[in-house]
N, C-alpha and C positions, 0 to 999 in steps of 0.2 A: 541385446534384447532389452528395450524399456521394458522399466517394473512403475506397471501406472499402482500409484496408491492413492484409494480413497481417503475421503479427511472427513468422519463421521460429523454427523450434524450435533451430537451431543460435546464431540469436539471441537467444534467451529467454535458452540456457545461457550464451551468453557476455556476459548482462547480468549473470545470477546472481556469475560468475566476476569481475565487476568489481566489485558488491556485496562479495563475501566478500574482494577483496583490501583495500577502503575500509577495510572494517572490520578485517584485521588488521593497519592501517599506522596504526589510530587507537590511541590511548592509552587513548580510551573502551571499555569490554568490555561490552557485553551476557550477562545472565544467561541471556536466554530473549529468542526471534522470537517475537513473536506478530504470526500470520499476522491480516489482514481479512477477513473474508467478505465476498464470495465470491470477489474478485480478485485478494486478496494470498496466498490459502492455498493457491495450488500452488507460488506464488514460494518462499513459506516451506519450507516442505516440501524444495524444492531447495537455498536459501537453509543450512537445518537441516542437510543433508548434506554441503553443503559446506565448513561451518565446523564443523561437527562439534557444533553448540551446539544445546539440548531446545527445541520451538518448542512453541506454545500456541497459542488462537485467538479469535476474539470475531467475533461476527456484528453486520456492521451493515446490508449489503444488503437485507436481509429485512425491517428495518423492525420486527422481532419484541424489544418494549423488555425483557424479560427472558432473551433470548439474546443482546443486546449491554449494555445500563447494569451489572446486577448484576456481571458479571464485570469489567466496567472498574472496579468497585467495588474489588475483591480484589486487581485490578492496582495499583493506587493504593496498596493496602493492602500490597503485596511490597515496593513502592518504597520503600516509609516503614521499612521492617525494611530496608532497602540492597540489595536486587535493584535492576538496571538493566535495563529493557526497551526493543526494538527492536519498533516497531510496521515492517510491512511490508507493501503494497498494491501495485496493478499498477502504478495512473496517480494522480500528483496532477493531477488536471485541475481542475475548478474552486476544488476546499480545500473541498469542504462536507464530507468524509467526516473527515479532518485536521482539521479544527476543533472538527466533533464528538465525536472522538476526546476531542482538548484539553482540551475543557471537562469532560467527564466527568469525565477522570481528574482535573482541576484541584481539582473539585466534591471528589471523592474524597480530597483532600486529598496527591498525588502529590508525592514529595520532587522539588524543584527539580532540573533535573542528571541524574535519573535517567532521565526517557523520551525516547528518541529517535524520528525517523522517517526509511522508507528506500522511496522507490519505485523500480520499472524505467523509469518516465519521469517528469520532470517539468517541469509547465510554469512557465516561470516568469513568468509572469503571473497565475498562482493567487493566490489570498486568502491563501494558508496557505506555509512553508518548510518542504522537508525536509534532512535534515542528509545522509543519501546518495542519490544516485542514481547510475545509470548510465547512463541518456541524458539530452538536454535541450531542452524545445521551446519554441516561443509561441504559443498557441495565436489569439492576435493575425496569428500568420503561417499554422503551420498548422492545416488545417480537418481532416484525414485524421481517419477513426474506427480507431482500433487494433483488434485483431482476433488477442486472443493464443492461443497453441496449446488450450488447453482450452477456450476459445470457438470456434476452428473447427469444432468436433461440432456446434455449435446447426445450427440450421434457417436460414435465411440471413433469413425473415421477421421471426424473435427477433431475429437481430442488427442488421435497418434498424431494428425496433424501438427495441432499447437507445439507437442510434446519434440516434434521433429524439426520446428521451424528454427530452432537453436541447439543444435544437436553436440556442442561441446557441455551444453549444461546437463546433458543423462547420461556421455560413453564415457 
């Protein structure tokens, strides 16, 4: 039995508020968030406001390879002129979005040093590491499907859905 759990909205902010303080205790400065489609781009957005830093975006949910490769292309391309970019997503849960991310930009020829990554949760039992986050799980232990504020508008059918479409990450 999935156990879907909400992730309150006074929680969201005060993941965000833990994010932005990561990053201004680090030495590291990002130029630009670029938010993920579709889970990291409201984080971002908040993320963007609250450090006061211009966020960008790249779609990868969609599976649509010219609204996510090309532009990772260009990301690559900023890094290598000395922009540092902050990729940011909801959940590293398994590391297949995070890898994918990687190699693009890698392919893309991205300066060493320059690209970060920042979720609101992360597992660490993922394939993949990120360099901030705000909370921290295992997904070895728990099974919960997260349920963040702009996903409680879905249909509750979408989100057993989502919840079931990778179904070694909740049994």
């Amino acid at each position: 039995m999935t156990i879907f759990t909400p992730i309150p909205q006074d929680d969201f902010v005060a993941a965000i508020r833990t994010l932005a303080a990561l990053l201004d205790s680090d030495s590291w400065k990002p130029d630009f968030i670029i938010g993920v489609g579709r889970g990291g781009l409201v984080p971002a957005v908040f993320l963007s406001h609250a450090t006061g830093l211009p966020m960008l975006s790249v779609d990868y949910s969609s599976q649509v390879k010219d609204f996510a490769d090309a532009p990772l292309a260009k990301l690559a391309q900023r890094s290598q002129a000395g922009e540092q970019l902050l990729f940011l997503d909801d959940i590293n849960d398994s590391g297949r979005t995070i890898g994918h991310l990687r190699e693009k930009l890698a392919a893309g020829g991205a300066a060493p040093g320059a690209i970060r990554f920042a979720t609101l949760i992360d597992n660490v039992s993922s394939t993949q590491t990120v360099d901030y986050r705000a909370r921290t799980i295992d997904r070895r232990d728990t099974k919960d499907w997260f349920i963040f504020p702009w996903e409680a508008v879905a249909p509750d059918l979408a989100i057993a859905q989502d919840a079931a479409a990778v179904p070694e990450r909740i049994a």
